[in-house]
N, C-alpha and C positions, 0 to 999 in steps of 0.2 A: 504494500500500500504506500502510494506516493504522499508523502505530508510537504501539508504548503509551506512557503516562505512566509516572514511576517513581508506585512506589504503589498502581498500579491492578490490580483483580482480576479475574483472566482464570480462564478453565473451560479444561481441558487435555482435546482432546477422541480421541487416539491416546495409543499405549501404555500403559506400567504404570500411569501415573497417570490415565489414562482417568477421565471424570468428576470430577475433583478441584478445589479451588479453589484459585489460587496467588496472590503477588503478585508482580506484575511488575518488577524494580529497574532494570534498565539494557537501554537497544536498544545491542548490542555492534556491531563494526563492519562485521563478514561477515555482516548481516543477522539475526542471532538475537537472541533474547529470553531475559535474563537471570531467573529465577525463582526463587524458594523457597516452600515450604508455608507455613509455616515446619516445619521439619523433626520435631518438639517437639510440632506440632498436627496435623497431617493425614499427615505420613509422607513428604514432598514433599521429598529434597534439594534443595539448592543446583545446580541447572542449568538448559542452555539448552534452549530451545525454539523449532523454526521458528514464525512468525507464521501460517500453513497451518493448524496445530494447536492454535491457541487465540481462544477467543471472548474478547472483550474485554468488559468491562460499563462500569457507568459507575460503580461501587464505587472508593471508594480509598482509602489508607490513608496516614496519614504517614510516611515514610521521610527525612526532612530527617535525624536523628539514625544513621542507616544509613551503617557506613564503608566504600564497595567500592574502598579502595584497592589493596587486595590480590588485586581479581581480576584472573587474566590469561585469554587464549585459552587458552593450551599445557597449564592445569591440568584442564580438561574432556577434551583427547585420551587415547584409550587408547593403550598403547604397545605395537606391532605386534612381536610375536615370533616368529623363524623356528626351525619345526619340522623333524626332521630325519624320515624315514620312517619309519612305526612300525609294526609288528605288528599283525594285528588283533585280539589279545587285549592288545594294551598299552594300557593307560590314564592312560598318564604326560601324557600332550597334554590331558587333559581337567583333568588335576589342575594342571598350570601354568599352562590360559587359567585355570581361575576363579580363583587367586591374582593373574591378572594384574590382573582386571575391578576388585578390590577399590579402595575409595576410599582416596585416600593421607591421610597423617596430616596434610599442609598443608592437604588440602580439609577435613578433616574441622573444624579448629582454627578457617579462617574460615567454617564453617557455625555454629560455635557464637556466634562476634563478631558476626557478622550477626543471628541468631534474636534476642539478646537482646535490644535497642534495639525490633526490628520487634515482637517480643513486647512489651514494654511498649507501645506505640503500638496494640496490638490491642487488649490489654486495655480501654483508653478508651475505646470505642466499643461501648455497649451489640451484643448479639447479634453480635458481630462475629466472637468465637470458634466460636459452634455455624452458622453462616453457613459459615467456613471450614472446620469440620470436615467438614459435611455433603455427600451427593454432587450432582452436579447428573444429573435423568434427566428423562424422557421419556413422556409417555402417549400413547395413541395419538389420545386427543382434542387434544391440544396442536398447534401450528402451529408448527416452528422460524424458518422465514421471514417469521412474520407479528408475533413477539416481540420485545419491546427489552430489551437485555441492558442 
């Protein structure tokens, strides 16, 4: 299994961010890929991705100025709440998962530490911004396996 560089820009190619461009900052220890949009440019928070789910190019960015001291694992888990049996007109269970899902104020404070640095290092490289905004897709004449990312 090929692990990315910090810096380097990967196509997210499942879930929400399906098609999107990120950069890659850190290979974490349980095997995942540390990532950000940057959040500010493309809508991409600060999270992990299996290596399954992402094409690697050979694009990269400088992240030398990038501080991930403050990431940990435990800040990406959601925190498993137990429900009691509910009615099925109650919709109290629905209203306390999605409070739960919500991003905490820690994550939120080192998404901002992180963009800013990665953001000025975007800027500097002509098209690099409309690169990252833009999506990555597919025609039917194209070849995915015959491409170099």
């Amino acid at each position: 299994m090929k692990l990315c560089k910090p810096g380097q820009i990967a196509i997210v190619l499942a879930g929400r961010n399906k098609g999107r461009r990120v950069v890659c900052l850190k290979n974490l220890k349980n095997g995942l890929i540390l990532c950000t949009g940057p959040y500010k440019m493309n809508g991409v928070p600060l999270r992990r991705f299996n290596r399954a789910y992402l094409i690697l190019t050979k694009t990269r960015v400088n992240v030398s100025k990038v501080d991930l001291s403050g990431v940990r694992e435990d800040m990406f888990r959601k925190k498993k709440l137990r429900f009691k049996k509910a009615h099925k007109d109650d919709f109290t269970q629905k209203k306390q998962r999605a409070r739960n899902t919500k991003r905490t104020k820690e994550l939120l404070a080192l998404q901002k530490k992180i963009d800013k640095p990665l953001m000025a290092s975007i800027r500097k490289i002509p098209r690099m911004q409309g690169y990252l905004k833009s999506f990555f897709t597919l025609t039917n004449t194209q070849r995915p396996h015959m491409m170099r990312f």
